[in-house]
Structure formats: C-alpha cells, structure tokens
N, C-alpha and C positions, 0 to 999 in steps of 0.2 A: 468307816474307821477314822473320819473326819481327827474326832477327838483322842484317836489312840496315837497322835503322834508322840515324839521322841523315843529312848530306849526300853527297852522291856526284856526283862531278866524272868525267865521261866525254869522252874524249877522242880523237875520231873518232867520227863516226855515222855509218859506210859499211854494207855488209851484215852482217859481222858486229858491226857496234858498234851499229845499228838493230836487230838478232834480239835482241840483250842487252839494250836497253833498253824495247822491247816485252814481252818476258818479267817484267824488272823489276816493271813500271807493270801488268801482267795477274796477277802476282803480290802485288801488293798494295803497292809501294813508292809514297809519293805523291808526286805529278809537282812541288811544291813543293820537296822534297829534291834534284833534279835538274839539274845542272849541266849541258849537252853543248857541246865546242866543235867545229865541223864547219862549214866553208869554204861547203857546199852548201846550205844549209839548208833549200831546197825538198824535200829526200831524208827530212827530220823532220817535214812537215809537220803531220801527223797529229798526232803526239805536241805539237807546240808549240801543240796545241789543245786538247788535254790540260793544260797547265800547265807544259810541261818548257821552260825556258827555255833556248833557244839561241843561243851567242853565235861569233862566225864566229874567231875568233884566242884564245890565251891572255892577252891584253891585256886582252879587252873581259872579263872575270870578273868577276863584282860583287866590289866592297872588301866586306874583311870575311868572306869566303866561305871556310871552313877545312874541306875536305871530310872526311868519318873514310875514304873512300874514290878514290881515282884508279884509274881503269880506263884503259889505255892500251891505243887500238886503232886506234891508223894504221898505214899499210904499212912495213914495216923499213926498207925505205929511207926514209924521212922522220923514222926516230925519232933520230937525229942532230940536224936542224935542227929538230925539236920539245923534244926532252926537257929543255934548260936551261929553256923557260917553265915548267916544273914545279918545279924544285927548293924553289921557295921554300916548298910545300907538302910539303916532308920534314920534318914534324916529329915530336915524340911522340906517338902513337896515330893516326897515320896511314898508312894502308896504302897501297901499290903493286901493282896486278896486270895483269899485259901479258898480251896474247892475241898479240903479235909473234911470229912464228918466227923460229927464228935470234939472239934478243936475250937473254943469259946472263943469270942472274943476276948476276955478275961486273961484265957491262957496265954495269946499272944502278945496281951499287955505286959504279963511278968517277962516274956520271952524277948520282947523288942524296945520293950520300955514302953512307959504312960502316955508319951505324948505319940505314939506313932498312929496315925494314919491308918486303919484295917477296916476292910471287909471282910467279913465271913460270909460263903455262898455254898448252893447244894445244888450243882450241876445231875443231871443223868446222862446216863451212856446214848441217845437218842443224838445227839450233839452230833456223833460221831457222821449224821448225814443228815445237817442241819435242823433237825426235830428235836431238839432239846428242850426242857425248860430249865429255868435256875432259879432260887430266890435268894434274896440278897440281904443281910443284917449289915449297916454300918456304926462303928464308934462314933463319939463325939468328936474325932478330931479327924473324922474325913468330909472333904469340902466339898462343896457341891460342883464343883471340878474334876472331883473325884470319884462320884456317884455317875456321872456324866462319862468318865472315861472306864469306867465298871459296865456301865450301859452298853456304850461301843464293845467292848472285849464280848461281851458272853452273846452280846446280839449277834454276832457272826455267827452262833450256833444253836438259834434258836429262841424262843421268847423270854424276856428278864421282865422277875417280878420282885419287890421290895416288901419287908415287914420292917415295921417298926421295933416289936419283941422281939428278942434271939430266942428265944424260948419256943416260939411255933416254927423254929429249924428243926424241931427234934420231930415235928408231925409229915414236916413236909420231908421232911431225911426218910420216913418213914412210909409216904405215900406215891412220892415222884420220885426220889432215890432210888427205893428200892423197887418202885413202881412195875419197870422194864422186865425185872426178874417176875415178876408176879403172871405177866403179861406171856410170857418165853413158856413157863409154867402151863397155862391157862393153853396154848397150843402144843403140850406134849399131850395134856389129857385129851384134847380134842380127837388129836390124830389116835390116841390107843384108843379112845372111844369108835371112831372110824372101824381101826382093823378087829374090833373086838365084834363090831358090828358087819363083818363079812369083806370089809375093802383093802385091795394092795395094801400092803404098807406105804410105799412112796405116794401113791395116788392119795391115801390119810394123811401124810403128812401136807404134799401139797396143799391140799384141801382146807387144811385147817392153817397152814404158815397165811395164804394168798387170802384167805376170809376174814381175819383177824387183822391183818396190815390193812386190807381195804376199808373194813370197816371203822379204823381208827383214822383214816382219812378221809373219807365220808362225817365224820364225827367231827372233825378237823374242819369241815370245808362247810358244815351246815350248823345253820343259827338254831335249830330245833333243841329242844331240852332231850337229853339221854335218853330221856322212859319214852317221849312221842318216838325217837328215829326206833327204838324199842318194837312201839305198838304198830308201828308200820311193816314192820316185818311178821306181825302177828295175822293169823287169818282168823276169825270164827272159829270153832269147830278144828281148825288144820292140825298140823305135826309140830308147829314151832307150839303154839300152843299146849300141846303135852308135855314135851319137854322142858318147856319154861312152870308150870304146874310142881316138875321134879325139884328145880333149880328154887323157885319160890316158895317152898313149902313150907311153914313155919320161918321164911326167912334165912333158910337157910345157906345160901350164899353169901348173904348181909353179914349174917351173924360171922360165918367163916372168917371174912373180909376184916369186918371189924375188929377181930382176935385179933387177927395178924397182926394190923396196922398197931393194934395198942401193945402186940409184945415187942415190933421193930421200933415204937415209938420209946418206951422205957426203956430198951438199950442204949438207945441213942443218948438219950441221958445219963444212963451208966456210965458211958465212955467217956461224958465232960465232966466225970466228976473228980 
C-alpha cells in the first residue's frame, strides 16, 4: 500500500466497499487516512474501532478534509443523487475511482467536470477474501501516479488488470462481475443433481460447495490450460466421461454460457446509456 498513502474518502461501505476497506487497513493503510460515508454504520463497525471514521451523509465530512483519493461505491442507481456531494473534491491531484457498473466514464465527466481525474473499474464479490479480480478503464487526465495508486487500492483484494477501451467493461461486467453468481448457480445445480441422484441433502451440497472452491484453486494454482486440467480428470471409458458427453453435446454448455454473457453483456450497455 506503498502508493496509497495520504487521505482516502470512501463512499459506500456495503460489501463491496467493506471488502475494499478491509483489504486497505490489512494492507497497511492507517485507519487515520480513512474517510467512509455509509448510511449503516453498524455494517463498519469493526473498522470504526480501528480508527476509520464514519460518517452517515457527504455533509457530515470533516472541514478541511481533501482526499488524494474518492472511491465510489454505492449502487448505480443512487449515483445520480449521490455524486453532486462530490464534486466539490474534483480538484488537482485528486483522483476518482468507481467500482459502479454501468457508470461511463463520460458520465462522471458531466458529473465532476472535464478535467477530473477517473477511473472506472469492475470489481467482483471474491475481493471479499482476497480472490477478486478488477479491471480498470482510465480518462485522459488520470496520471500515471494515478494508475499506480488504483493498482495499490484493488491489489489489496486481488489481481488488477487495465483496458484501454471502456467498452470491453460491459464484457468483462458481464463475465467476472457477474461471474460469482454464475459460479453460486453452477453449485446449487450440482447439489440438486446429487440429492435427485439418491444423496443427503447436506452431504450434496457439501459435496458440490467443497468440489467447485477446490477446483477453482487448483485452476488458480496450475499453469495447465482449462480443457488439459479438464482431460485429466477424464478417464477412458469412465463416469466423468458420460457425463461430460451430456454437458458437451452439440455444445451445449458453450452455447448456454455464451447466451448468458451476451444478454449480461447488452445490459450492461443499456445502463450506460
């Protein structure tokens, strides 16, 4: 957290703006530097015993308070009647970074003025215990001091990665975003497939919660391309082999998959329009 020193004004402390602040303060940012505005404040309480002072509106902000950072992370729908309390921290050397879906860069230009400093990013809920990914859009008028101290913030909660277009936010909002849920999904079927196949319920769902986490760390931890760690669990002749027969037939997972992502993909668009 080298680079994330001075102050840092966060804005929402829900689960993902608590995973980030968590990470922060476990990283080594001191709870002193720490700003959060968040309606709830019982959901911080931990941290506000720590030192991170919470204040419930953009109003109550200490005078005087000039953050080198604002992290914006309340839900897209509320960043309309949120974001004018900001502006008045658009100044020089101070940065913008949303974790909103659907909130353009564009948008926050009319919102904070042309010249300010923003990042646009698309965190997932994995953050929440340090397995996240993020990727990163910046404007033209964030510095490479700025990208630097964007690096630091989201690396506390997992790997950051950068695009040049804002436009392949709406794919990645649509594959790593919503990713988690797909994934959450993908272990309920598992488990009714279990009990519909003669087993406990609890023993299905374990079965399928503990096979699916491992295997996404296994996947995590090995250089092998998907389909080989795939084939290696495949025998001849065996049972994974039938049922993967089921799952690939005409492509029929692919094709699922692909649906999805391209109808999460064109909302995602909808929202920025």
């Amino acid at each position: 957290m080298n680079e994330a020193k001075g102050p840092l004004l966060l804005v929402g402390g829900g689960k993902m703006g608590g995973a980030l602040l968590r990470g922060w303060l476990d990283g080594g940012l001191p709870a002193a530097d720490a700003v959060v505005v968040e309606p709830n404040p019982e959901s911080l309480a931990d941290e506000a015993k720590r030192g991170v002072r919470i204040v419930a509106d953009g109003g109550a902000i200490p005078a005087g308070f000039r953050p080198r950072v604002v992290v914006l992370a309340v839900k897209p729908q509320m960043m309309d009647k949120v974001l004018p309390d900001y502006r008045r921290f658009a100044l020089p050397g101070t940065l913008f970074l949303s974790i909103a879906a659907g909130k353009t860069i564009a948008y926050f230009e009319r919102g904070l003025g042309a010249d300010t400093a923003i990042v646009r990013s698309m965190p997932n809920t994995p953050a929440a215990v340090g397995r996240g990914i993020t990727v990163c859009c910046a404007n033209a008028k964030a510095t490479a001091s700025d990208r630097a101290l964007t690096d630091a913030l989201l690396a506390a909660v997992g790997e950051v990665h950068w695009v040049a277009e804002e436009k392949h936010l709406d794919a990645v909002t649509a594959v790593s975003g919503g990713g988690p849920a797909y994934v959450f999904l993908l272990i309920e079927c598992l488990a009714k497939a279990g009990i519909e196949a003669g087993l406990p319920a609890d023993l299905a769902m374990r079965l399928a919660r503990v096979t699916v986490s491992g295997s996404g760390e296994l996947a995590r931890r090995s250089d092998e391309p998907a389909a080989v760690l795939r084939q290696n669990v495949t025998s001849p002749a065996g049972t994974t082999l039938e049922a993967l027969k089921v799952l690939m037939n005409d492509e029929a997972l692919q094709s699922l998959l692909t649906d999805a992502i391209a109808a999460a993909t064109r909302r995602s668009r909808e929202l920025a329009e």
